[in-house]
C-alpha positions as CSV (number, residue, x, y, z in Angstrom):
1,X,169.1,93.9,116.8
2,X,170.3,93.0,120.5
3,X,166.8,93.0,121.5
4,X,166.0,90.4,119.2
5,X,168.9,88.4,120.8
6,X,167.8,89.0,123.9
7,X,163.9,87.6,122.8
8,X,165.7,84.4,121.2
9,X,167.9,83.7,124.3
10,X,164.7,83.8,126.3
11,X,162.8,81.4,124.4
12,X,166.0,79.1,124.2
13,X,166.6,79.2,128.1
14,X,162.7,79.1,128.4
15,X,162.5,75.8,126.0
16,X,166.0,74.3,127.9
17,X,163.7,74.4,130.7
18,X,160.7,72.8,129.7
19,X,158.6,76.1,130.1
20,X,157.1,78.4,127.6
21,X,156.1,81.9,128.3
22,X,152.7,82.8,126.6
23,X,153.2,86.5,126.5
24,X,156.6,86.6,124.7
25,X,155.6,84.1,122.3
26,X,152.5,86.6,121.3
27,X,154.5,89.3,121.3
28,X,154.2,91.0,117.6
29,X,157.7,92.4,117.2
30,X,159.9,90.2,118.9
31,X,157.6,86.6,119.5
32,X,158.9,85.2,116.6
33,X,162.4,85.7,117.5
34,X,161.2,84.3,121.0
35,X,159.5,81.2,119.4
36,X,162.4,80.4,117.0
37,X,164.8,80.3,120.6
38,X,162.3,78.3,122.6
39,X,162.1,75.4,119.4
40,X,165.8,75.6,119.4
41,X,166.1,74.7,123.3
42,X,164.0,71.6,123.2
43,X,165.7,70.8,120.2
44,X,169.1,70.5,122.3
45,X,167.2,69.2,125.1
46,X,165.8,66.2,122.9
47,X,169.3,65.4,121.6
48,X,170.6,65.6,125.2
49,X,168.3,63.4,126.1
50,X,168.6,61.0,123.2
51,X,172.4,61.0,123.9
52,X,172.1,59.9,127.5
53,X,169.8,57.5,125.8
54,X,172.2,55.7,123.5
55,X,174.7,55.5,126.1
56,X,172.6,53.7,128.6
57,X,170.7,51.5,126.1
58,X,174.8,50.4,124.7
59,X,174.7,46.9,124.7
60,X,179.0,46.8,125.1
């Protein structure tokens, strides 16, 4: 089980940075672990993003 953690805090730190590494994602046993990780990184980097977004667009 940790190495599944360890293939889904990859892609997470992987999508947080923008960058997605072709060989893990193809990996059979652990890529979808990987995958899952890097989707949920941009997720957060999208909402980071449309945070700063909202507070600069404020019209107060």
């Amino acid at each position: 089980m940790d190495d599944e953690f360890r293939a889904y805090d990859a892609g997470r730190t992987d999508g947080l940075l923008g960058k997605r590494d072709a060989v893990q994602a193809g990996n059979p046993v652990f890529g979808r672990d990987y995958r899952i990780g890097f989707i949920d990184g941009r997720i957060e980097v999208y909402r980071l993003r449309a945070g700063v977004r909202r507070i600069v667009e404020d019209p107060e």
